[in-house]
Structure formats: structure tokens, C-alpha cells
N, C-alpha and C positions, 0 to 999 in steps of 0.2 A: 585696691578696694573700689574704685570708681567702676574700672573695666570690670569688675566681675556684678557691678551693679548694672551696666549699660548693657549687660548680657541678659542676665535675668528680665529686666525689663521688656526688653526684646521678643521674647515670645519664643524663642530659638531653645531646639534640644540640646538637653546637657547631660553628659553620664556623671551620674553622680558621686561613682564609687572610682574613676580617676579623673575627673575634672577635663576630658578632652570632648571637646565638640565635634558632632556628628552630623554638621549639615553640610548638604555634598557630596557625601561619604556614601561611595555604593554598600548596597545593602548587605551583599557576600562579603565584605570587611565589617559589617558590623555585628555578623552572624557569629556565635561562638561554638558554633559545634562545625566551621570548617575546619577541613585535615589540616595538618602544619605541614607544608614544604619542605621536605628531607633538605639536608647540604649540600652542596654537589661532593661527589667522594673526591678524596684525595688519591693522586694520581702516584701508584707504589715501585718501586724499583721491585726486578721478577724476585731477587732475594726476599722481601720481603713481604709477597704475595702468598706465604703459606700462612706467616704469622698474622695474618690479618683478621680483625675482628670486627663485624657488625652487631655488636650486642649496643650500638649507643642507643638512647630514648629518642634522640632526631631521625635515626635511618630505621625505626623499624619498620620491616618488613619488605626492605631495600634488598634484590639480592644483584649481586654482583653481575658485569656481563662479561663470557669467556671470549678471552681475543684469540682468532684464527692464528696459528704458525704461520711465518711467513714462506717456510719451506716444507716441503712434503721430504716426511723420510721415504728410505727404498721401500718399507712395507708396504706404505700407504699410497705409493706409484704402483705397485703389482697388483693393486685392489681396484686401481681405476681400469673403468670399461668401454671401451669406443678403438678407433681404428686413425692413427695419424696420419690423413689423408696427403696435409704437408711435404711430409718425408717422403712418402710417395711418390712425388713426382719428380720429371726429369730436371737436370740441373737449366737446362736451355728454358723449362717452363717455371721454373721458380726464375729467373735470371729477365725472363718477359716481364713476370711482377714487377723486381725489383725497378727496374726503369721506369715505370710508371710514380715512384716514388721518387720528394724529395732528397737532396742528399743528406739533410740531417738526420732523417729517417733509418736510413743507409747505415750511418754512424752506430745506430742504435742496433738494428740488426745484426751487425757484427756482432754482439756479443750475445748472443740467443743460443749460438753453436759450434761449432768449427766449422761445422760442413756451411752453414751460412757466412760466418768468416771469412770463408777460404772464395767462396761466390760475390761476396762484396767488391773483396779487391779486382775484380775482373775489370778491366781496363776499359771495356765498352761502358763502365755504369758512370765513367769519369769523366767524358770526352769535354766537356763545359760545366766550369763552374763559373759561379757569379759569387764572388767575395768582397764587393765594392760596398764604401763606407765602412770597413771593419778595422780593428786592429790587430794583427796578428805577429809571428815572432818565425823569426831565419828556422825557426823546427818545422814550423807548422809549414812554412811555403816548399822547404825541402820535402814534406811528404807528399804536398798537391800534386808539385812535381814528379814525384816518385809515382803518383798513379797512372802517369803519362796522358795526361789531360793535355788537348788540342786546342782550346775554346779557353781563356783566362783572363776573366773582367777583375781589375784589384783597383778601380777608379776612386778618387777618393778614399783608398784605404792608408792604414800607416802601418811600415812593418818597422816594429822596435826590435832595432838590435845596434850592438857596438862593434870596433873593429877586429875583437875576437871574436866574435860569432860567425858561425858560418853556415852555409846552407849544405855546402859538398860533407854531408855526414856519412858515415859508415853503412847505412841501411839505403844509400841513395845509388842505385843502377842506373848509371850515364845514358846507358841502352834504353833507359824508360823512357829519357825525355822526348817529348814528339808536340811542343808548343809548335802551334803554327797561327792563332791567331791571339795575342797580348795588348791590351789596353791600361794603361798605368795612368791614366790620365789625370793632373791632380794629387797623386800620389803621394806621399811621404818616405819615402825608400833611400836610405844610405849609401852615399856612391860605391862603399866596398860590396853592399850585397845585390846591388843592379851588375855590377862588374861580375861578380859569382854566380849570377843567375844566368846572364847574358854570355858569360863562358863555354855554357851548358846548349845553348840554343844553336841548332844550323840549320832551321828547317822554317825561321816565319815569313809568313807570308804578309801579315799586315800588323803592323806598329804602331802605338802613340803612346809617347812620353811627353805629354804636353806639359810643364811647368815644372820640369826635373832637372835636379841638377847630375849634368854629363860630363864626363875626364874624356880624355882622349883615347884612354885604354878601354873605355866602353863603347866607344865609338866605334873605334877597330873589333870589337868583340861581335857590335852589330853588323861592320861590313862583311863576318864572314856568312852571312845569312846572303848566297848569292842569290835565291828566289824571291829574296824579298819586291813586294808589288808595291806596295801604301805605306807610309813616313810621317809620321804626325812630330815633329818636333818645334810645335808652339811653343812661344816663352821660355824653351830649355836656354838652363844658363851655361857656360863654359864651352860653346861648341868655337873652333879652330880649324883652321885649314887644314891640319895635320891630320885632325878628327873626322875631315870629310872625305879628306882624300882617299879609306880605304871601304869608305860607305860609297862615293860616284866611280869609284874605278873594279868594284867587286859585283857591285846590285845592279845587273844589267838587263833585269826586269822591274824596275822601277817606275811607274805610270804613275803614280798621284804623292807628291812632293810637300810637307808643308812646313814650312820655315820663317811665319810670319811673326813679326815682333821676339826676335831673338837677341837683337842687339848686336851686328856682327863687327868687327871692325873691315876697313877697308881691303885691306888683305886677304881677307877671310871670302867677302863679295865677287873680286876679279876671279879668283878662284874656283866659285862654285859654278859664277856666270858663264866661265872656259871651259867647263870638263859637264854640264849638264845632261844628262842622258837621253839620246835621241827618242827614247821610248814614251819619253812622259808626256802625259795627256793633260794632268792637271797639276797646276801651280801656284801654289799662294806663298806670296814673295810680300807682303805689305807690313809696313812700320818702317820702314829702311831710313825713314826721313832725307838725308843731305847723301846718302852713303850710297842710293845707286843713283846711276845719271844715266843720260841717252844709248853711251859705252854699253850700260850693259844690259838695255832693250836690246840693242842691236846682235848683241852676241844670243840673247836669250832667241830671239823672231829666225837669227840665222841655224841655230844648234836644233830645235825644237818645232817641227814643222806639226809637229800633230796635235799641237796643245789643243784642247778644247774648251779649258775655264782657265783664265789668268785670273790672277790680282796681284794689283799692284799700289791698294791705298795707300793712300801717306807717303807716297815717294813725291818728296814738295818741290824736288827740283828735276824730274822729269819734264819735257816739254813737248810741244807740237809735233817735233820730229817722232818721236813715240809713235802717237799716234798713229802718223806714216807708215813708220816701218810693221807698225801690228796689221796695220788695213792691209798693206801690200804682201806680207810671209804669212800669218795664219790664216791661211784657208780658210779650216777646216771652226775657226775659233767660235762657240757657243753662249759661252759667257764672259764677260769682261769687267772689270771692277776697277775701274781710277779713279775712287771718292777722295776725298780731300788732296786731290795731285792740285798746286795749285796754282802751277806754274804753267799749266796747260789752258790755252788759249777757249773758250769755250765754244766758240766759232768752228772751231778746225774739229768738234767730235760728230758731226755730221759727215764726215768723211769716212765715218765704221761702216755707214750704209750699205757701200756697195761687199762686204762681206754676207753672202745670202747666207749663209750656218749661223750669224749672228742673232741672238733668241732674248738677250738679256744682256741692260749696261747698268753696269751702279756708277752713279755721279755725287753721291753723297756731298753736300755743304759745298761745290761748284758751282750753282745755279740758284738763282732765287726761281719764286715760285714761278712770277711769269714769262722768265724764261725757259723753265721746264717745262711747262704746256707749250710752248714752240716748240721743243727739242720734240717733246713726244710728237705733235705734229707733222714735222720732216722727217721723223722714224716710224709710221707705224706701224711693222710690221716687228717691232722690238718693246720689249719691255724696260720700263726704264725706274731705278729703285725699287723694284720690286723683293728683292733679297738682302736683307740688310749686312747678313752674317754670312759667311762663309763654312762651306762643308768638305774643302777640300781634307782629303784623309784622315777627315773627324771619327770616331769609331759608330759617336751618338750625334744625332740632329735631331732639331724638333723636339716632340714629347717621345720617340721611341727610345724612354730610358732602359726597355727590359732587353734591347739586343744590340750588338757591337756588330757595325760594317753588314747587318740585314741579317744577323743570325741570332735567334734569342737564344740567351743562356740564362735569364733568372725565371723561377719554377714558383708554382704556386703548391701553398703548403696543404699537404693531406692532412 
């Protein structure tokens, strides 16, 4: 009673025949001759679409809307009028399209025809893919394979499968395979199906399996890749002398090496240090901590006359003789990397000078500041920390994430 006095009072309009206040209240709601807002229809299974009835008092004058077929019967194909310019052309100039598209694209066109089907699978439309950060399954890598793709980025991907699963399936032609450039880098991959993959391979040319774990039976799978050039086996776990022996006595095209922070044992080190391949240009040898010493500079400086980038960080117990023996054997040497060596005398790296090819030293945590401005002053014709990280037979450096070893493989989407 009070509120409906404090109303009145008010001076405020009241409908008096339902008591609801209208101030506020746009005018087209308080109009009684607007239309009423049919219901949205109800949405009918096609059985039920004949018995349907709009006679309610909310839908009149509501009519239906007719939904297209999703497919054309054959009548209603022989009534259409134009000329399939498509079809028309040669298989070489639809196959020019096709390239221009990406591969998921690709995917899709297969199923438009046969005769496009049968132009998909053409082996030129495969040569590189880029399937990094994905997860995919031992079927799927078996059929990438099977297109005979040359170019295969799977960086950061993970392929789920167990030890029954395999990739050598019934539809996979051994003759298709033709990998010649593979980046696994980061990857997720089961030693049985790196082993089944790597079975299949005799043609690559540049490698990195950085942070995989490797058997020995993979190893020897790799060494029969005699043409292999480039070796990225950062962080790989389980590598062995037994494992390298038929990778440094098979790859006798081998130029860039990279075996940094692998964790080798002692055995594993004399070994590689004695059979290293005269070929190689570039080497990264660093994290060895206690495990390489002077021994096996010396065998490296004597075996490898054409190195042009070493590293050798984190070898803590390398010393002055090092140094030596690197000034007096590589020539030819470009870049040099002994950051945290700490065993080396700082005095004595003034003696890389007389190496004129030398372009760049990393001394990383060696020198305090004001002794690095003398260093750079007795060297100037070198750069010095200039490169923090290393690129020896990395596939990516820097920001070029969209291509492996200078060749793009990932496509931007039509």
C-alpha cells in the first residue's frame, strides 16, 4: 500500500487495466496494434516434413523455407548449361595448379574425382612437407613416406605408436622412398619406429635428431646413408662406440658433425676422436666437461685439417696446449668457440691471431669485462662473443623457422 501511494504521488504513468509502469518504456512496446513475433519454427526430421502444419495463431502467415538438395540427381545434371573448362585441360596444366596449393588443400582434392585422385598422388606435389609441432600415428608417416617426399620437417612433432605398430605396411613401396633431407629435431618418436623408418632410408643427405633417444641398431641404420653430409645428434641419448663405428667408417661424405652435450663416456670419446673423418669442415664437440683432454685436441687438429668452425665449450679440463696445437693445424680455421674452457690460461688466446681465416672467438664466462676489451684490442681484426649459440648442422637458426638447412618447406595457406 505505501509503494503504490508513492507512485501515485509521483506524477508517473500508470496502466491502469494491469498495473505495470510505462516510463522508459519505448513507445513501439507500448503500442497495441504491433504485430506479434511469430516463434522460431521448430526444426523437423525430412519424415516429418509432410505432416507439418502452420495453421497455429503465432505463425500465421509464416510460410516455410524450401532447403536446396544437397546433391543434383542425373536429370537435373543433363539440364545444366556451360562447358567444364576444368576437364579440359591437360593433366601437366592442372598439375601446374595443383603446386601452387597448399598440401591440405591437396587432401581435399583428391576426393572431387578420380582423375584428380589419381594427379594428387603425383610425386612432384610431395617433394616437402612441413609437419612440425603435430601429432601424428606409424599410418600416417607410412603414407608421407609412400609419396616419396624428399624434404621432411616433423620438429617438434610426436608420433604415437607402440611396439606393434609399424610403419612398413602393405600399401608402402620401399621404391617410393627417396628422404634426402629429415629434421626430427625435439621430436617424440619410439626407438622401434625411428629404427623402421631409418631402415627404409639410403639416400639422406642432411640429419638432425637432436634430443632422441638412439639404439645402436639405429645408428648402424644411419650409417648406411653413405652420402650423408650434415649430423645434428645434440642431446641424443644412448649413442656408443659400437653405434658410431658404422656411422664414421660408412659417411665418408660427412662435413658438419654435431655431437654437443651427448654425455659420451670415455670409450665412446677415444673413439670418435681416432676414426673422425678427414672431410669435416664443421664440428661441435662441446659439454664433454672432464671427458675430453689435450689427447683428443690433438688427434682432432691432426685427423681434420679443414675444419673451419670448432667448438669446444665446456671442455673444463682442456688447456693451453689446445690452443697451440689449434693455432699451429687449422689453417684454414673461421670460427672458434672455447667458452667456459676454464682451464685455459687467458693469456695464451692471443696466440689464435696469427691464424689469418680466423673471423670469430667465443670466450664466453673466461674474461671479465676489462679484460675483454684488451683481448678485443690485441685481436682486431676478429670478433669476439659475437655468437652466443651455435649452428653447426642445425637444420633452423635464428628466426628462419619456415625452412630446414636454407630450403623452405612450410606454405602459406590458400
Amino acid at each position: 500500500m505505501g509503494v503504490s501511494l508513492i507512485i501515485s504521488e509521483s506524477g508517473e504513468d500508470t496502466d491502469s487495466s494491469d498495473g505495470i509502469i510505462h516510463e522508459n518504456t519505448p513507445a513501439s512496446a507500448i503500442n497495441r496494434d504491433t504485430p506479434t513475433i511469430p516463434l522460431a519454427p521448430r526444426i523437423l526430421k525430412p519424415s516429418q516434413r509432410n505432416n507439418c502444419s502452420f495453421s497455429s495463431p503465432n505463425t500465421e502467415g509464416f510460410k516455410p523455407i524450401k532447403l536446396s538438395k544437397k546433391f543434383r540427381s542425373k536429370e537435373e545434371c543433363k539440364e545444366i548449361s556451360g562447358s567444364d573448362y576444368i576437364n579440359k585441360l591437360l593433366d601437366e596444366n592442372i598439375l601446374n595448379i595443383f603446386h601452387l596449393l597448399p598440401r591440405f588443400t591437396l587432401a581435399k582434392c583428391a576426393r572431387v574425382c578420380r582423375r584428380w585422385s589419381h594427379l594428387v598422388k603425383q610425386k612432384s606435389l610431395w617433394r616437402k612437407i612441413d609437419l612440425s609441432n603435430n601429432t601424428i600415428t606409424p599410418s600416417t608417416l607410412s603414407n608421407i613416406v609412400n609419396r616419396g617426399v624428399k624434404i621432411l620437417r616433423l620438429a617438434k612433432s610426436e608420433i604415437l605408436g607402440s611396439v606393434n605398430e609399424s610403419i612398413l605396411g602393405n600399401q608402402l613401396n620401399i621404391s617410393n622412398v627417396a628422404i634426402q633431407y629429415l629434421d626430427l629435431s625435439m621430436a617424440i618418436v619410439p626407438p622401434e619406429i625411428l629404427e623402421q623408418l631409418f631402415s627404409l632410408c639410403h639416400n639422406i643427405k642432411k640429419l638432425s635428431l637432436e634430443n632422441c633417444k638412439l639404439t645402436d641398431s639405429i645408428c648402424r641404420y644411419i650409417g648406411q646413408n653413405s652420402e650423408i653430409e650434415s649430423l645434428n645428434l645434440t642431446m641424443c641419448q644412448g649413442i656408443t662406440h659400437h653405434g658410431m663405428e658404422p656411422i664414421l667408417n660408412n659417411c665418408n661424405q660427412l662435413e658438419c658433425l654435431n655431437i654437443s652435450w651427448t654425455w659420451l663416456n670415455k670409450e665412446t670419446i677415444e673413439y670418435i676422436s681416432n676414426n673422425l673423418p678427414n672431410r669435416l669442415v664443421k664440428l661441435n664437440w662441446s659439454g664433454c666437461r672432464e671427458n675430453i683432454t689435450d689427447n683428443e685436441i690433438m688427434k682432432i687438429t691432426d685427423r681434420c685439417k679443414r675444419l673451419k668452425e670448432l667448438d669446444l665449450s665446456d671442455s673444463t679440463v682442456i688447456t693451453c696446449l689446445s690452443v697451440h696445437l689449434i693455432a699451429s693445424n687449422l689453417h684454414q680455421l673461421e670460427h672458434l668457440a672455447l667458452s667456459r674452457c676454464y682451464s685455459i690460461i687467458p693469456t695464451t688466446i692471443p696466440v689464435l691471431s696469427q691464424l689469418e681465416s680466423l673471423s670469430a672467438l667465443e670466450v664466453f664466462g673466461m674474461l671479465r669485462e676489462v679484460y675483454l676489451t684488451h683481448l678485443q684490442e690485441s685481436m682486431p681484426s676478429i670478433e669476439i662473443n659475437s655468437y652466443p649459440f651455435s649452428s653447426v648442422a642445425r637444420p633452423t637458426t635464428g628466426v628462419r623457422r619456415t625452412s630446414i638447412w636454407g630450403i623452405r618447406v612450410r606454405e602459406s595457406a590458400v
